[in-house]
PDB file of N, CA, C and O in Angstrom, chain B, residues numbered from 101:
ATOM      1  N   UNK B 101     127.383  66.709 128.721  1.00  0.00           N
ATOM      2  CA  UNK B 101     128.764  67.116 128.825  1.00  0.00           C
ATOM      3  C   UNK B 101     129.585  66.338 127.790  1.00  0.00           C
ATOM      4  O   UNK B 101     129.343  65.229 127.314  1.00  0.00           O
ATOM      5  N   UNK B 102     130.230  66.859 127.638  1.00  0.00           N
ATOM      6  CA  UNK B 102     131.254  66.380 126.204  1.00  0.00           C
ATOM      7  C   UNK B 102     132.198  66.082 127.058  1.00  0.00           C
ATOM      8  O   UNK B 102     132.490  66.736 128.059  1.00  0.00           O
ATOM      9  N   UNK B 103     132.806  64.870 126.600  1.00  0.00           N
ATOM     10  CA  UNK B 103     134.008  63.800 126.675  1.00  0.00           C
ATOM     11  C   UNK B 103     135.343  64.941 126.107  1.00  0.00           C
ATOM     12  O   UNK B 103     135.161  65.893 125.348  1.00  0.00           O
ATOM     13  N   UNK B 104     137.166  64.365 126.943  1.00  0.00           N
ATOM     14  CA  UNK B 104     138.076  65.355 126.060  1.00  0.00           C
ATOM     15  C   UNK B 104     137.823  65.037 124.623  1.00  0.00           C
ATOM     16  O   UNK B 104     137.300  64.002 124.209  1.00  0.00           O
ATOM     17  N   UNK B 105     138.333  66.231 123.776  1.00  0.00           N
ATOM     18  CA  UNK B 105     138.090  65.909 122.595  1.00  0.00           C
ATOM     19  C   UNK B 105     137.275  65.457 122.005  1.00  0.00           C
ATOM     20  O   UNK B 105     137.457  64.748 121.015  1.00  0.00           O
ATOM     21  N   UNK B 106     136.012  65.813 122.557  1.00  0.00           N
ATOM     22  CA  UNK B 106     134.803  65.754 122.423  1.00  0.00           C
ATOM     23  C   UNK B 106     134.217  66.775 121.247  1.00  0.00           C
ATOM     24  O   UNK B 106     134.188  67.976 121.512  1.00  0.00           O
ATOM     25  N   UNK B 107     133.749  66.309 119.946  1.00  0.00           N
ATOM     26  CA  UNK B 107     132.974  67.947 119.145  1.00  0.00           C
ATOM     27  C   UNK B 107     131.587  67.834 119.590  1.00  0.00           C
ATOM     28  O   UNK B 107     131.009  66.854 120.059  1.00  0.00           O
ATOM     29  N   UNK B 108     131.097  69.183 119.326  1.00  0.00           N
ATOM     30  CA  UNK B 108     129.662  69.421 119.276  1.00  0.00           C
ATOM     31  C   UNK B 108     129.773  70.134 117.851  1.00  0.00           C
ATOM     32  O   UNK B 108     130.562  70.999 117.470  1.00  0.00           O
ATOM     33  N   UNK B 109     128.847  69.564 117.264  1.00  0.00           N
ATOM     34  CA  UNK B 109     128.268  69.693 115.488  1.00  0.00           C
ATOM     35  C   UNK B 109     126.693  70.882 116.075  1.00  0.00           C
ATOM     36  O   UNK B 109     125.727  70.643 116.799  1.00  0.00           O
ATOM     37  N   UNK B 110     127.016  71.796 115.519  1.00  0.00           N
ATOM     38  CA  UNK B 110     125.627  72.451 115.046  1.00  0.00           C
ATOM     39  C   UNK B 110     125.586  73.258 113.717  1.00  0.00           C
ATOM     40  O   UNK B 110     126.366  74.062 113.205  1.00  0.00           O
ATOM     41  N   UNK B 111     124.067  72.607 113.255  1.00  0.00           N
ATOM     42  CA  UNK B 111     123.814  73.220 112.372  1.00  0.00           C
ATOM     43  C   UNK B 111     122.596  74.124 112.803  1.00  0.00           C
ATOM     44  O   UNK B 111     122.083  73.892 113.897  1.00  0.00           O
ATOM     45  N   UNK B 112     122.052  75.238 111.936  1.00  0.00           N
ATOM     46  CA  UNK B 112     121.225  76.045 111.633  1.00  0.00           C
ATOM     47  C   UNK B 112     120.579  76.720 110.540  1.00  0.00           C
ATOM     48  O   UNK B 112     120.549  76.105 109.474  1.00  0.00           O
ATOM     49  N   UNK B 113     120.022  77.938 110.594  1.00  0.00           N
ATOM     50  CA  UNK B 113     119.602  78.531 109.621  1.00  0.00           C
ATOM     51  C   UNK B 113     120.732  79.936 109.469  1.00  0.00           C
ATOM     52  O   UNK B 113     121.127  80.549 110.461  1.00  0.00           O
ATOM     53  N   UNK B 114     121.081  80.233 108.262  1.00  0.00           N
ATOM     54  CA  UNK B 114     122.018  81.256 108.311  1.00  0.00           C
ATOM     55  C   UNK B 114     121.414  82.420 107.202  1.00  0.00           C
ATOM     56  O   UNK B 114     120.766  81.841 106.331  1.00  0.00           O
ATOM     57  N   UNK B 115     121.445  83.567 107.048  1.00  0.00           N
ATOM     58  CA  UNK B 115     121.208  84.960 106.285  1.00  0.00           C
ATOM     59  C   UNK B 115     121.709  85.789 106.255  1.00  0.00           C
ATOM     60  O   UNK B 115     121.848  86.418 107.304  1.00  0.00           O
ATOM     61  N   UNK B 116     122.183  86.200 105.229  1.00  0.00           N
ATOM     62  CA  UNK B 116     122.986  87.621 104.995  1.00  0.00           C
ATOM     63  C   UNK B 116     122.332  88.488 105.654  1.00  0.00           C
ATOM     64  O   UNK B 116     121.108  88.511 105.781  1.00  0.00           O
ATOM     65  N   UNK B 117     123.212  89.344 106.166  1.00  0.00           N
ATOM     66  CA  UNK B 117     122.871  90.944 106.365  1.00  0.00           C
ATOM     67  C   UNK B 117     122.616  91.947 105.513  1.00  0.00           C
ATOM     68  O   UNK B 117     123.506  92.003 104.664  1.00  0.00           O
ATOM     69  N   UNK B 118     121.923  92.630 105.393  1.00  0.00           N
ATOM     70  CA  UNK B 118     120.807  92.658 106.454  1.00  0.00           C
ATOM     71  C   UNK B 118     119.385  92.657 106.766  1.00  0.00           C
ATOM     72  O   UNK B 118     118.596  93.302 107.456  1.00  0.00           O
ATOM     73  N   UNK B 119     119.389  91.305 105.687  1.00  0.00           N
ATOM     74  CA  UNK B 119     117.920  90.225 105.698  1.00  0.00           C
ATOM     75  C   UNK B 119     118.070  89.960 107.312  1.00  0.00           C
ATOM     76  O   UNK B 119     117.118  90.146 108.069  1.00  0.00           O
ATOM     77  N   UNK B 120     119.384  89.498 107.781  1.00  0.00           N
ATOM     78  CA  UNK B 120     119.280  88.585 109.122  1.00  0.00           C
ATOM     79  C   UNK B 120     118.733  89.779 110.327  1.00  0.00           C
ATOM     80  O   UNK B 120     117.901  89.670 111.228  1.00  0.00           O
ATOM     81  N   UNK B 121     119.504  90.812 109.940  1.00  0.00           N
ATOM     82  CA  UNK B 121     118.892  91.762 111.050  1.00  0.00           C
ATOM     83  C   UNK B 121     117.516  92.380 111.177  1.00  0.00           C
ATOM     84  O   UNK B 121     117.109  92.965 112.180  1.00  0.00           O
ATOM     85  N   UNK B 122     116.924  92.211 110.190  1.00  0.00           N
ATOM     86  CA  UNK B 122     115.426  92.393 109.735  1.00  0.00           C
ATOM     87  C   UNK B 122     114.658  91.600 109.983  1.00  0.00           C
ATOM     88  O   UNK B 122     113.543  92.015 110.301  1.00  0.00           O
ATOM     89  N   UNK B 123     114.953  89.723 109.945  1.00  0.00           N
ATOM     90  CA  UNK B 123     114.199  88.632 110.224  1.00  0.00           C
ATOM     91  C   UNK B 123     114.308  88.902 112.164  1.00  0.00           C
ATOM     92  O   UNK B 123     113.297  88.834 112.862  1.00  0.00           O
ATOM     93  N   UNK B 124     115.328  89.117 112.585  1.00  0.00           N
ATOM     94  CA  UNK B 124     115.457  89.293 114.127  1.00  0.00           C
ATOM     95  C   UNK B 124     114.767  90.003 114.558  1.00  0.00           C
ATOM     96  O   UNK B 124     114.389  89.662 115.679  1.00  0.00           O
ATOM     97  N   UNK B 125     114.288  91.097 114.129  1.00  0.00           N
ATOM     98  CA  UNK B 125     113.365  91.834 114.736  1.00  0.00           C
ATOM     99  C   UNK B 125     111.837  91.289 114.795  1.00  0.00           C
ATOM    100  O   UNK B 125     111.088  91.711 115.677  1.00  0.00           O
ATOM    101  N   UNK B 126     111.504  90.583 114.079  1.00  0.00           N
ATOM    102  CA  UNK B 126     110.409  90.519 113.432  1.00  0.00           C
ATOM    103  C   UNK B 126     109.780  88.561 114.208  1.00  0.00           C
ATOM    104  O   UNK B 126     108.694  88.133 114.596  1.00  0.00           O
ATOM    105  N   UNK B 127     111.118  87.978 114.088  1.00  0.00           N
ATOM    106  CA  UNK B 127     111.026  86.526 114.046  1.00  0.00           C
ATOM    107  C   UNK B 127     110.324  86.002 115.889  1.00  0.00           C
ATOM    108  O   UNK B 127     109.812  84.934 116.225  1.00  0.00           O
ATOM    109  N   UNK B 128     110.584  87.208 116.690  1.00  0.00           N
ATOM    110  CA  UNK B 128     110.354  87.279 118.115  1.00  0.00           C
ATOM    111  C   UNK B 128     109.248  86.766 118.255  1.00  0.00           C
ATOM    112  O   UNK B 128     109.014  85.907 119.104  1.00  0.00           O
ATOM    113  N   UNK B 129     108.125  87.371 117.165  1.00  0.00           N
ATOM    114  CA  UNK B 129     106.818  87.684 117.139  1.00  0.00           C
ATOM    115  C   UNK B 129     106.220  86.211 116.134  1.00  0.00           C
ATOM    116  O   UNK B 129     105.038  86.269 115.796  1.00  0.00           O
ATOM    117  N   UNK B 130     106.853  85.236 115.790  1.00  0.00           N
ATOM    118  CA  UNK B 130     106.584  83.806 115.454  1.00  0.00           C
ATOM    119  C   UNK B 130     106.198  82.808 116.370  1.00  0.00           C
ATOM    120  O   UNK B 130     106.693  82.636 117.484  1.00  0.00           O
ATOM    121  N   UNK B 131     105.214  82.103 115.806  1.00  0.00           N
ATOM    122  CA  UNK B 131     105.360  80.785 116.621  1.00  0.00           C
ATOM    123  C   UNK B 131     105.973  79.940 116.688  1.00  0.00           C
ATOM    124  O   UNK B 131     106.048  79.336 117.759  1.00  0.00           O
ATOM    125  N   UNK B 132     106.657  79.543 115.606  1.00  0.00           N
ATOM    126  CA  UNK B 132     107.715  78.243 115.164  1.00  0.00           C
ATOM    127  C   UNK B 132     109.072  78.102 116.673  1.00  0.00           C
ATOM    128  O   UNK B 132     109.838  77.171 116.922  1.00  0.00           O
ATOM    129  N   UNK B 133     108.914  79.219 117.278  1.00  0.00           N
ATOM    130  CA  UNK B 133     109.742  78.480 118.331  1.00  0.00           C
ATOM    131  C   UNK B 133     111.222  79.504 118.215  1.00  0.00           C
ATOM    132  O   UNK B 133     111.859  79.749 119.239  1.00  0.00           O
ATOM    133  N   UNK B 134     111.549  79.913 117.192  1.00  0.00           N
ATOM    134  CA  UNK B 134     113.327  80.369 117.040  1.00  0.00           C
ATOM    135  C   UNK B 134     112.849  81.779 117.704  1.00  0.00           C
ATOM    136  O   UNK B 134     111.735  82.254 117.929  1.00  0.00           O
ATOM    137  N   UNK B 135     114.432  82.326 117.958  1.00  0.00           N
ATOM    138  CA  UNK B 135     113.578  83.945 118.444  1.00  0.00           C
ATOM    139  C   UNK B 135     115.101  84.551 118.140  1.00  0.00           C
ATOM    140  O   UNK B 135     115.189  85.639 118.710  1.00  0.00           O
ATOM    141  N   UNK B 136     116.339  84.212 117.427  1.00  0.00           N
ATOM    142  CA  UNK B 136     116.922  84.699 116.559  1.00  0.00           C
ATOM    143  C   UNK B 136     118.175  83.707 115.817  1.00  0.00           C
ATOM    144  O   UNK B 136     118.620  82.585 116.062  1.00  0.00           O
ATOM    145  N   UNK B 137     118.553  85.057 114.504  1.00  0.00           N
ATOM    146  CA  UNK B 137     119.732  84.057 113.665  1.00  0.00           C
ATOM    147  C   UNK B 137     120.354  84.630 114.053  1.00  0.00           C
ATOM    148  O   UNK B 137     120.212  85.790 114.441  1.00  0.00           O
ATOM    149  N   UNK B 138     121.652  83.651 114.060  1.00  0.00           N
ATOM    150  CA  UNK B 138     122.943  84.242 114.357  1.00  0.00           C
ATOM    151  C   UNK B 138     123.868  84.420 113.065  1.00  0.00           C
ATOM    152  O   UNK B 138     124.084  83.436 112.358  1.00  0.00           O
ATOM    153  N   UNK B 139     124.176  85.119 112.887  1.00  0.00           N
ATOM    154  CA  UNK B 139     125.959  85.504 112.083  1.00  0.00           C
ATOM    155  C   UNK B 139     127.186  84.488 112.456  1.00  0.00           C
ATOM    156  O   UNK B 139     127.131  83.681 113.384  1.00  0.00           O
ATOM    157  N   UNK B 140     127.975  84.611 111.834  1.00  0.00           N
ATOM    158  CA  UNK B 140     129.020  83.656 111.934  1.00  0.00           C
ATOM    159  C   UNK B 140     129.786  84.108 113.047  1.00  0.00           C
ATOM    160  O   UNK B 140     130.100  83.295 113.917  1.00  0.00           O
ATOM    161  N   UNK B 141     130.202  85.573 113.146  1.00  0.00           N
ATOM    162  CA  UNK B 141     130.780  85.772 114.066  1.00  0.00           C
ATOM    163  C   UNK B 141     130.199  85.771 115.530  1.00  0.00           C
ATOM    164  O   UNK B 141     130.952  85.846 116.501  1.00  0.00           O
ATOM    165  N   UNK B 142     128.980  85.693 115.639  1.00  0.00           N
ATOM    166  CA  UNK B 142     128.163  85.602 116.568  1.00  0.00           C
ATOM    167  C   UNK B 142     128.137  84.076 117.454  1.00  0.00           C
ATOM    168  O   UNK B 142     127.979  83.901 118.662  1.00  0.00           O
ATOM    169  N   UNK B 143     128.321  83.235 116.528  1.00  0.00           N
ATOM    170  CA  UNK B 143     129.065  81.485 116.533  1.00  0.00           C
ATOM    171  C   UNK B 143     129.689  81.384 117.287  1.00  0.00           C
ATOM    172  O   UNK B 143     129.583  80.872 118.401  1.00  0.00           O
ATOM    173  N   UNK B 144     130.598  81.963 116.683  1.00  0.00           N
ATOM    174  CA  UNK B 144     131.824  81.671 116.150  1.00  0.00           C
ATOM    175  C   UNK B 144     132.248  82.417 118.123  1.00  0.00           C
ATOM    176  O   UNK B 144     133.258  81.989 118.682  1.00  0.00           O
ATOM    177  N   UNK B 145     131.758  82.977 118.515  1.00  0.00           N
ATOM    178  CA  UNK B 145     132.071  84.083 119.737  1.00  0.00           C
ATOM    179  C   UNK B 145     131.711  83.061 121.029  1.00  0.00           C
ATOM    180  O   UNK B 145     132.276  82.855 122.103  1.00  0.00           O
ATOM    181  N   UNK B 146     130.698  82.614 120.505  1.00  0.00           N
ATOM    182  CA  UNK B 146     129.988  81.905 121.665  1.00  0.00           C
ATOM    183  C   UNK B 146     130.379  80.263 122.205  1.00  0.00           C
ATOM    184  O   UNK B 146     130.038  79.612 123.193  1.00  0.00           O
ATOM    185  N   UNK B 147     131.365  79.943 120.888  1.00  0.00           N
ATOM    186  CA  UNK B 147     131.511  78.842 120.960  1.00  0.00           C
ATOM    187  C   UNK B 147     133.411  79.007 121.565  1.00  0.00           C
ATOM    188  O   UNK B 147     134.149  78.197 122.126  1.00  0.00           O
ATOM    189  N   UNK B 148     133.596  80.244 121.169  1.00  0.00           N
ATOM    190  CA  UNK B 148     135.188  80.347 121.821  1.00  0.00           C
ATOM    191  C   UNK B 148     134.672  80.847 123.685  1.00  0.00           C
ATOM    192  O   UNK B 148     135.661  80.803 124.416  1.00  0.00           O
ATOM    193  N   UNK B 149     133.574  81.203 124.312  1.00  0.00           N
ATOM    194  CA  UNK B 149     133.308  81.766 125.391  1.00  0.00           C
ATOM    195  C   UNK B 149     133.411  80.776 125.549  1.00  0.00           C
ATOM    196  O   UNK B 149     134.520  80.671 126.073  1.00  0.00           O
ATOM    197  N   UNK B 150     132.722  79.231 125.402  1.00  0.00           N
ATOM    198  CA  UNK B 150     132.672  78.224 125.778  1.00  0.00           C
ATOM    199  C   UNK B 150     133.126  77.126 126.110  1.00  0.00           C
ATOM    200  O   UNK B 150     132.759  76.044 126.567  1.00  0.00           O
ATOM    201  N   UNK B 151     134.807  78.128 125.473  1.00  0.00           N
ATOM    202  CA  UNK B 151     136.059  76.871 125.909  1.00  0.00           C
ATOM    203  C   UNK B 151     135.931  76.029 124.575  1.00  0.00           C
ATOM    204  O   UNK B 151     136.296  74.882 124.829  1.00  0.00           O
ATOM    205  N   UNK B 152     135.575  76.149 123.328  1.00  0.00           N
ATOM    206  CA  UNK B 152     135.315  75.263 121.886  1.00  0.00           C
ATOM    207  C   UNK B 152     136.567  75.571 121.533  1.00  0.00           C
ATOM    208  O   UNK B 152     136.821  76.773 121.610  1.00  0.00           O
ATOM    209  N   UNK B 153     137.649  74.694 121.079  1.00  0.00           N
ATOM    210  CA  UNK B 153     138.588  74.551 119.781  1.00  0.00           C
ATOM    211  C   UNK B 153     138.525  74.351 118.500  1.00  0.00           C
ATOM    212  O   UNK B 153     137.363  74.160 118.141  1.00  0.00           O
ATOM    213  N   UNK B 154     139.262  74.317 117.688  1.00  0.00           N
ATOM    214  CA  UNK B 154     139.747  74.173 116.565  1.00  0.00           C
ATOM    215  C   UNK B 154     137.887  74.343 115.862  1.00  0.00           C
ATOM    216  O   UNK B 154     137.279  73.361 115.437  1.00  0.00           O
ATOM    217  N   UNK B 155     137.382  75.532 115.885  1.00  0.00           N
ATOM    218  CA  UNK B 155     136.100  75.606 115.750  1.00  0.00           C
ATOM    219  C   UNK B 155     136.342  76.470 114.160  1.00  0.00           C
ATOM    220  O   UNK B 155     136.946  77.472 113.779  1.00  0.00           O
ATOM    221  N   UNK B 156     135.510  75.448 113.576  1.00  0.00           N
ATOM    222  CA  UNK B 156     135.525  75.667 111.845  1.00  0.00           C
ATOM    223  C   UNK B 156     133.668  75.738 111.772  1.00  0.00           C
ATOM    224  O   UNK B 156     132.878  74.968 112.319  1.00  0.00           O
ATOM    225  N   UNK B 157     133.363  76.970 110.879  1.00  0.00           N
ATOM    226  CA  UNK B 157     132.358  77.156 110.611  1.00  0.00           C
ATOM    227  C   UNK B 157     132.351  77.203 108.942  1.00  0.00           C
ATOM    228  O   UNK B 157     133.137  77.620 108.090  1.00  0.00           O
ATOM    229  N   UNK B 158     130.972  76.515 108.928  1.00  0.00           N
ATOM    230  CA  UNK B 158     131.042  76.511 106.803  1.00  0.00           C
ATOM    231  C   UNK B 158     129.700  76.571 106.405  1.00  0.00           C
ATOM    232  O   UNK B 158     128.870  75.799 106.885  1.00  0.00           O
ATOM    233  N   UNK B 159     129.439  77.342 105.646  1.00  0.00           N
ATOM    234  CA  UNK B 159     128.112  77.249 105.328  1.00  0.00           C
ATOM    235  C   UNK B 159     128.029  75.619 104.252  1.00  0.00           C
ATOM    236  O   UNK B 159     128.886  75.270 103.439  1.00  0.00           O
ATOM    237  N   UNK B 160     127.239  75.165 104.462  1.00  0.00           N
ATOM    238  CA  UNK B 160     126.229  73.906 104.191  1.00  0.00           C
ATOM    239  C   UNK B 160     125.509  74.208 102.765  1.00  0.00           C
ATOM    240  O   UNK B 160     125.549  73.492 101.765  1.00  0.00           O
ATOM    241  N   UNK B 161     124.868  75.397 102.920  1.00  0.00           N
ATOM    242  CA  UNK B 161     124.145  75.478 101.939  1.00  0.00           C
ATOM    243  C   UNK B 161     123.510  77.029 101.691  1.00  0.00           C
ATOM    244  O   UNK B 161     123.863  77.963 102.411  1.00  0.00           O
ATOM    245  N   UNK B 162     122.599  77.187 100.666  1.00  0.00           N
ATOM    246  CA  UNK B 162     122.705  78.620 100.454  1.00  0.00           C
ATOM    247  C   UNK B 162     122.399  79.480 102.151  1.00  0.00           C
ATOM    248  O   UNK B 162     123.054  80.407 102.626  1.00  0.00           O
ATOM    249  N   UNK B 163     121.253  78.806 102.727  1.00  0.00           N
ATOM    250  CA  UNK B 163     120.754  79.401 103.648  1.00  0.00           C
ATOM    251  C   UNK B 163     120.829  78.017 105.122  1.00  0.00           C
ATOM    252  O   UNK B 163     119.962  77.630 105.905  1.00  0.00           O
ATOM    253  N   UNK B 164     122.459  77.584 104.911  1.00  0.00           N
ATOM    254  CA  UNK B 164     122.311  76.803 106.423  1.00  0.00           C
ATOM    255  C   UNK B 164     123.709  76.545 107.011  1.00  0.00           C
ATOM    256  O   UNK B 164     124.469  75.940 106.255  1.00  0.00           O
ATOM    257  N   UNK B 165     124.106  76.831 108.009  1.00  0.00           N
ATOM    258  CA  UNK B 165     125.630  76.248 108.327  1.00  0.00           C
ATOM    259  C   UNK B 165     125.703  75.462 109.226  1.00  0.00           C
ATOM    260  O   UNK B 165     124.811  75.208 110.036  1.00  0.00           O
ATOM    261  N   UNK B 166     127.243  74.797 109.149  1.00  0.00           N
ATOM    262  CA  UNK B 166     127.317  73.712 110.288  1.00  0.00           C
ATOM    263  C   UNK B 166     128.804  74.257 111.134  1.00  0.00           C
ATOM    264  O   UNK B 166     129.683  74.791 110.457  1.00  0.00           O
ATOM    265  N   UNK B 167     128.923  74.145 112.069  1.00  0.00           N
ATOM    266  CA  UNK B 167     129.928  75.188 112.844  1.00  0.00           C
ATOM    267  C   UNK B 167     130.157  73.538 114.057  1.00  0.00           C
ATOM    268  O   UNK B 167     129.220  72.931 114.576  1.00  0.00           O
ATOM    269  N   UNK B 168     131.512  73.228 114.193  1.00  0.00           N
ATOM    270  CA  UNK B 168     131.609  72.339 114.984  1.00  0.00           C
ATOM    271  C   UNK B 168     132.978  72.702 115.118  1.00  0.00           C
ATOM    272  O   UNK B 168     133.762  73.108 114.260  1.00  0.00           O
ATOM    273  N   UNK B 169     133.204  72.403 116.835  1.00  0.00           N
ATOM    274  CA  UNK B 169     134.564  72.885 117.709  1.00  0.00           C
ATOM    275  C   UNK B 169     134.424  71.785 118.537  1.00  0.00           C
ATOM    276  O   UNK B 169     133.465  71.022 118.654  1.00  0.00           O
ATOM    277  N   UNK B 170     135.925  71.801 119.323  1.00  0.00           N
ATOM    278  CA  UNK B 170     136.368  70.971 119.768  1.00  0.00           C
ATOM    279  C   UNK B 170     136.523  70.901 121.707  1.00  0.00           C
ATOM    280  O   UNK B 170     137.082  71.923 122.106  1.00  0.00           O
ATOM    281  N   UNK B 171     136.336  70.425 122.272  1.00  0.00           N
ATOM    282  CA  UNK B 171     136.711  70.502 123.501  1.00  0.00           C
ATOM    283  C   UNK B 171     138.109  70.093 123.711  1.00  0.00           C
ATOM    284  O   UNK B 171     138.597  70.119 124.841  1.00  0.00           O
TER     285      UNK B 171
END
């Protein structure tokens, strides 16, 4: 549980569309453990369901973002 004003930092793996919707179908069927990518707005959704503030998402790098909000 997060403290007030508490962030949670996550990073991941990120892909354009619609590489990302193509790896999702497919990625189920991996062993490595993931079983999908998310989109920004997909984040970005889950982290406002969650009661997250001042939630800034940025991609990191060609293929990684870091998305951190606020309690």
């Amino acid at each position: 549980m997060l403290k007030p004003q508490g962030k949670f930092i996550l990073c991941d793996a990120w892909i354009f569309t619609p590489i990302r919707q193509i790896m999702n179908v497919f990625i189920k069927f991996s062993d490595d453990g993931d079983v999908r990518i998310y989109s920004e707005s997909e984040i970005t959704k889950m982290f406002i369901e969650s009661n997250f503030k001042n939630i800034n998402w940025n991609k990191a790098t060609k293929y990684t973002y870091i998305c951190i909000g606020e309690k």
